[in-house]
N, C-alpha and C positions, 0 to 999 in steps of 0.2 A: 687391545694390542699387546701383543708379549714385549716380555721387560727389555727382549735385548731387540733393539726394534731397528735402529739407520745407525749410519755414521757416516759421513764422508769431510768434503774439504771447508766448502762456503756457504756462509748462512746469508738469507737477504731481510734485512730488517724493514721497518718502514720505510715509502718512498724508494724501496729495492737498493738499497743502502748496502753496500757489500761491507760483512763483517769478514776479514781471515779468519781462520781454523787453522788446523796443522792436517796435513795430507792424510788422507786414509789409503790402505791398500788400491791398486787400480787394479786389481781381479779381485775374484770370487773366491779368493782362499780358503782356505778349509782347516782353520783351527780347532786345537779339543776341544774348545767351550763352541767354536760354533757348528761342530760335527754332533757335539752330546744335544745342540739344541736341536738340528735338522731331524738326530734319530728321534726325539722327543714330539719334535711335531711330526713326523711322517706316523706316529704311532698314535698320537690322538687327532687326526684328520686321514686314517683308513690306509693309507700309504699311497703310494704314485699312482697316479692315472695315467697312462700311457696311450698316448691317440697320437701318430704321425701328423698329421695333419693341421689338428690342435695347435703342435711344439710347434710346428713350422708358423701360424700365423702370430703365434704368439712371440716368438723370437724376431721374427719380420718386424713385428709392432714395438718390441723391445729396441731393434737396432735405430728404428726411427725416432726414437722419445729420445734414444742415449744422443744420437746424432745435433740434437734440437734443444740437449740439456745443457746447464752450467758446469758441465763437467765431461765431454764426448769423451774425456780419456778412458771413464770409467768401466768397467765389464760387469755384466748381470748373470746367476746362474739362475735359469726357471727350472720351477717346478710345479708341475701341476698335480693337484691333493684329488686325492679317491673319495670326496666328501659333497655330501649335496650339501652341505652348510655353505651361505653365502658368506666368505671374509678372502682376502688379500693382505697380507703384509713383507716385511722384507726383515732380515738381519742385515749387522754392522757388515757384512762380511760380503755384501751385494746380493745375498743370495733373495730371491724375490720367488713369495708363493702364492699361487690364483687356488680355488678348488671351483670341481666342475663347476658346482654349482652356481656360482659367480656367473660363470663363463655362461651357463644355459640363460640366464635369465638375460646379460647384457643382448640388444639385438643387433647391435655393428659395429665395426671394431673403432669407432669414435669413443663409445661407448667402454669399450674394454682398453683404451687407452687412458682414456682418462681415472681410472684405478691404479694401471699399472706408473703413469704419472703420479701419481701422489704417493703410492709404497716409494718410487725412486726417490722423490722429491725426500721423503724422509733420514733416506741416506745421504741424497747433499747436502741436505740442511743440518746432517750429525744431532741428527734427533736424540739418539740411544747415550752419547757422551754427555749431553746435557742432562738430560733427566735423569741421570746416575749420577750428574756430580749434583745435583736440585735432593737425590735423596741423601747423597751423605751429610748435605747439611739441614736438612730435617732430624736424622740419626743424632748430628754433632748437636741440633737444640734438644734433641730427646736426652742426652746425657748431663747436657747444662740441667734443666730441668728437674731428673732425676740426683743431680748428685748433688747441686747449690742450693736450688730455691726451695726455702721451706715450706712456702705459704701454695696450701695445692690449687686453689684457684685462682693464685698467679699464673701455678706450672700448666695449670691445664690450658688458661689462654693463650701461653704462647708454643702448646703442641697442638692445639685448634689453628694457633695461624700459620703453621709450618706446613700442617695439613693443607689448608686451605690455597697455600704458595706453591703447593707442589703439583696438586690437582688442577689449577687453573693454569699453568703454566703446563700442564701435560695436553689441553685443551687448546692450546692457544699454539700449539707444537700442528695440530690436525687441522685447522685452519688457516696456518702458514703454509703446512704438506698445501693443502685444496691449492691457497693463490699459485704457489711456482708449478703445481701440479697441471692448470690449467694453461700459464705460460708454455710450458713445456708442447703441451698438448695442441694448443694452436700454432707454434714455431714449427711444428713437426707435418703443420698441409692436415690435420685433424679437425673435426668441427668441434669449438670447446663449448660447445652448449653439449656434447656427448654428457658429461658429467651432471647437467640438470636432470637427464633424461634419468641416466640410471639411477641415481640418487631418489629419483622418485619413484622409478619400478624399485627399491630395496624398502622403499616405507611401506608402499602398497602388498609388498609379499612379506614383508614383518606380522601385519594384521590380518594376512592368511592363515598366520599358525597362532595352534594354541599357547595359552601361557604358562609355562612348565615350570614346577618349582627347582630344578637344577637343569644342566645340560652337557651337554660332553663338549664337540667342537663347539665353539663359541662363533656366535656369525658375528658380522662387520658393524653391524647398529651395536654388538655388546660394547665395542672399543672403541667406537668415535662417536663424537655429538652427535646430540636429536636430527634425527632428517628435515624436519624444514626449516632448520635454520641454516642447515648446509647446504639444502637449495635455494636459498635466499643467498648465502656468499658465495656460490657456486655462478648463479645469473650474475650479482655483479663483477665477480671476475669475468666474465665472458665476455660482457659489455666491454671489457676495456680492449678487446682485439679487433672482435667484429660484433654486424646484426648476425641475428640468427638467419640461417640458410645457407651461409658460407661454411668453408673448410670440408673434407673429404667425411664422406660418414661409410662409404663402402656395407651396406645391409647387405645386398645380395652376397657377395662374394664369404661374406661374415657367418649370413645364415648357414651358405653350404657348408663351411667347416664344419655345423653343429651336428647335420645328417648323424643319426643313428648315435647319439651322446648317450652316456648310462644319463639318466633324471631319476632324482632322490636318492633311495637306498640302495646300493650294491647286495643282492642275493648272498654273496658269501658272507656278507655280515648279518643275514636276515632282515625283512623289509616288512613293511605294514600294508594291508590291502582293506580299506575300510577301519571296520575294528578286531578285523583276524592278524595275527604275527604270524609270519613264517618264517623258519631257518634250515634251507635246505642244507646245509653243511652241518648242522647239530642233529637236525632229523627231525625234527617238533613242530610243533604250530597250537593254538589257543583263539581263544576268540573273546575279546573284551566285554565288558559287561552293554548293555544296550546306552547309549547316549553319551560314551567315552571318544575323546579325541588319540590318536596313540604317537607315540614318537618314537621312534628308534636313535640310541646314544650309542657312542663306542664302550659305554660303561653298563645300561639298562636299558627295558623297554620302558617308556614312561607315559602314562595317563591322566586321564583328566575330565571331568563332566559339571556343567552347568556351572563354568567361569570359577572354579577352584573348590567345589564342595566336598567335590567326591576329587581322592586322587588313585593311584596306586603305581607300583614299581616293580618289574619281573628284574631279578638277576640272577647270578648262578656262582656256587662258592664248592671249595670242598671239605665234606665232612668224613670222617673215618668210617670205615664201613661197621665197625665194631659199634659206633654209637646211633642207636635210634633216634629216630625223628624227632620223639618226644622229649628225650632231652640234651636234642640239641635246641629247641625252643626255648629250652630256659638255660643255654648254653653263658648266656652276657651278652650276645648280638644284639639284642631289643631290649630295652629296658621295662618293668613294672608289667611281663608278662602272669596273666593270672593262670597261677595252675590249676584250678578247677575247672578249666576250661580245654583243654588239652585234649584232643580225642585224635586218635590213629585210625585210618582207613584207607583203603587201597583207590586212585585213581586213575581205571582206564587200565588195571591192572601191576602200577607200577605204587608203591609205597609210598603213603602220604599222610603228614599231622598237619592239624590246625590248630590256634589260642589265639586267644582276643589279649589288645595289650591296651592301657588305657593311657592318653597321657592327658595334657592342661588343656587344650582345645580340641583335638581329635580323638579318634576312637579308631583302633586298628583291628582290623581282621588280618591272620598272620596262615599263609601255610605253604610247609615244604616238600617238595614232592621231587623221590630219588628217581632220576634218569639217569639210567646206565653208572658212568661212574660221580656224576655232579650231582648235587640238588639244586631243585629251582627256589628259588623264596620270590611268595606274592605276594605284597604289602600293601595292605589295603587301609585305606584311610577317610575317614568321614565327619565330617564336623557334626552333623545328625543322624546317629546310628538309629538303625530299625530294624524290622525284621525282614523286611521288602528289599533292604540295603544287601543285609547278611546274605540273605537270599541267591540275589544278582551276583555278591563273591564268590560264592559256591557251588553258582553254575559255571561261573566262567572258568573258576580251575576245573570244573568237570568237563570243560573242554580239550583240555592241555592232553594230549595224544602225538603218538608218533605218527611221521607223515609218511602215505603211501608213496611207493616207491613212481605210484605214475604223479603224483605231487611235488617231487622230487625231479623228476625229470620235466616238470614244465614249470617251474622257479627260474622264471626269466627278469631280468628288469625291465622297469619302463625306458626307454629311448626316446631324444628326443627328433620326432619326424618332421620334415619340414616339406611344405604342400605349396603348387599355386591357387591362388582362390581363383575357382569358375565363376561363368555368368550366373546369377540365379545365390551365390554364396554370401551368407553377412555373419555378422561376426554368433549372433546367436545357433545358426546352423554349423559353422565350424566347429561350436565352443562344443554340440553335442559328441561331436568323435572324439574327443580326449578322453582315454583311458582313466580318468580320475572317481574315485569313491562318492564327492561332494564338491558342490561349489567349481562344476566345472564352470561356468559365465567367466565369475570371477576370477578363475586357474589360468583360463585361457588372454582375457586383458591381460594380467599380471603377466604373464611369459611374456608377449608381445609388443608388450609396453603400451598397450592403449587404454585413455580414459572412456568413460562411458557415451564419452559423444562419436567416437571416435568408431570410424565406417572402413570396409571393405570394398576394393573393386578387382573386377577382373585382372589375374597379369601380377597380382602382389604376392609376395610369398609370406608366410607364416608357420610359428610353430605350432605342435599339435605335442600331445605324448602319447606315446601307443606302445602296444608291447613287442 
């Protein structure tokens, strides 16, 4: 969750024990620090996603939560993010962000209330003013520490427990958000078992993707507790309103909002197909080595084979046209580059070096290849190099080519479609139409929210992704 997260009026303690606060703004004001943060995240979550239809049920669903909340005075600005990463959060300043991807996977707006309840909930509960005054007094024992105590393993134990007061207390911050998030959510005619449901489609599409050693947008599991323990306090909140089957879950009307949603990556920032990259706006495409998972960041293409063995990273920098390839290899970007290893050669016609670089655990295969006016850098990495390994690298940048112009014009995204199942459909036949590389079975539960016992009938609608 980013630093600058809620604020509003009233905290509820235990027993829903009303502490006072002091008033926070009742709009969505637009101060420098929270305009510098908005431009900030619109730039590493892709920028707005713009769907009418979207706005509308998502502000329908906002006026309902505000109406049902400990504070109706208050006003929300939404925004919806250009990002297939699944996360939600809010600033001090009410402004509250979903990105699509959130949005595709919830399947009824039970489900997508009970998020946007809990971003809220963070602002009435002045999340962001606590935990900023939690770290200046972490700061003020880092200086006692630093400037008094002699003895360092005195100083270290009480920056281990300043540490440890601030963290558990930023924890205990997301499971407050859950309780009033779920109050919220059933005062508002919502079913509050919505939040078990989602909570468990976000574990079960966490362990869809691969495990990246960095990442750009950050999704929603990076910033709140493990998922099943937040399905575990998510049921017992719920228990305290109703049984499950109560309150409004509206699927159908939910689903049709989703008709025709961009799913995963936006084309104009380049998208993965399998282990091919495409970037119809830079003009390139590649294709990964055989057995690579890939991911697309606002920062790099990143990869990945046999649970972290093999990694590597495509990005693009720029180098002065005056300086060759080869020494910009041993420019200081990579450290402990060997130059005996250094060779120049053209790929696919366009200028390209490679060198091996070694460090304490891996072994990197390094090469850059000038397109038009950037270079690309492919950084490859292996905990057991070989010659099989080298090999695989060096096919794959011999992939790296510009893309035909009818390649270009059929850089479409996936969509997400939403069908009724016929007589004669189950969920294994569905799962076959999804536009997916791998793992459609699995792709298609995960979108829909079904476990594996979990059947189709005639008359039910469901999502698909197609192009």
């Amino acid at each position: 969750m980013f630093a600058l997260l809620a604020a509003a009026c009233a905290r509820f303690g235990a027993g829903g024990q009303q502490v006072l606060l002091p008033d926070p703004p009742k709009t969505a004001e637009s101060s420098p620090a929270s305009q510098r943060e908005h431009q900030r995240i619109l730039a590493a979550y892709g920028g707005p996603y713009e769907d009418a239809k979207l706005e509308a049920v998502i502000a329908q669903t906002v006026d309902r939560l505000v109406a049902a909340s400990e504070r109706p005075d208050l006003r929300y600005r939404i925004t919806i993010l250009n990002s297939s990463a699944v996360n939600a959060f809010a600033l001090p300043s009410g402004q509250l962000y979903v990105t699509r991807g959130l949005v595709a996977l919830a399947n009824d707006t039970s489900e997508l209330a009970s998020v946007l309840a809990h971003e809220m909930s963070h602002v009435i509960a002045r999340h962001a003013a606590i935990r900023e005054n939690q770290a200046r007094q972490a700061a003020l024992v880092n200086r006692v520490v630093t400037d008094v105590l002699s003895d360092p393993q005195i100083g270290a134990l009480a920056l281990a427990r300043s540490k440890i007061a601030l963290a558990s207390f930023s924890r205990a911050q997301e499971f407050e958000a859950d309780g009033i998030g779920v109050g919220i959510a059933s005062r508002a005619g919502f079913d509050p078992y919505g939040a078990v449901r989602f909570l468990t489609s976000m574990g079960r599409n966490a362990e869809l993707k691969p495990r990246m050693a960095s990442r750009g947008a950050v999704d929603f599991l990076s910033s709140h507790p493990a998922t099943p323990e937040r399905v575990r306090n998510a049921q017992g909140n719920a228990r305290q309103y109703t049984a499950p089957g109560a309150g409004q879950r509206e699927r159908s009307a939910y689903l049709a909002s989703l008709e025709g949603l961009v799913y995963g990556e936006d084309p104009s920032e380049g998208f993965v197909r399998g282990r091919r990259f495409l970037h119809a706006k830079l003009g390139f495409t590649f294709m990964a080595p055989e057995g690579f998972s890939l991911e697309n960041t606002a920062q790099a293409v990143l990869g990945i084979k046999d649970g972290g063995t093999q990694a590597f990273r495509l990005d693009v920098v720029k180098v002065p046209a005056e300086q060759t390839l080869a020494e910009y290899l041993v420019s200081g970007w990579i450290e402990n580059v060997e130059r005996r290893s250094i060779e120049e050669y053209p790929v696919n016609g366009f200028p390209a070096a490679t060198a091996t670089a070694k460090g304490d655990k891996w072994s990197f295969r390094l090469y850059v290849v000038r397109f038009g006016s950037d270079v690309y850098r492919f950084i490859f990495a292996a905990k057991q190099k070989s010659a099989e390994t080298d090999r695989s690298f060096r096919d794959s940048v011999g992939s790296f080519r510009r893309m035909t112009l009818t390649e270009v014009q059929a850089a479409r995204p996936l969509r997400i479609k939403v069908v009724t199942v016929e007589p004669g459909d189950t969920v294994e036949k569905l799962a076959t139409r999804m536009d997916s590389h791998d793992r459609q079975l699995e792709r298609f539960r995960v979108l829909n929210g079904f476990d594996a016992a979990d059947r189709v009938k005639p008359g039910d609608l469901v999502k698909l992704i197609a192009e």
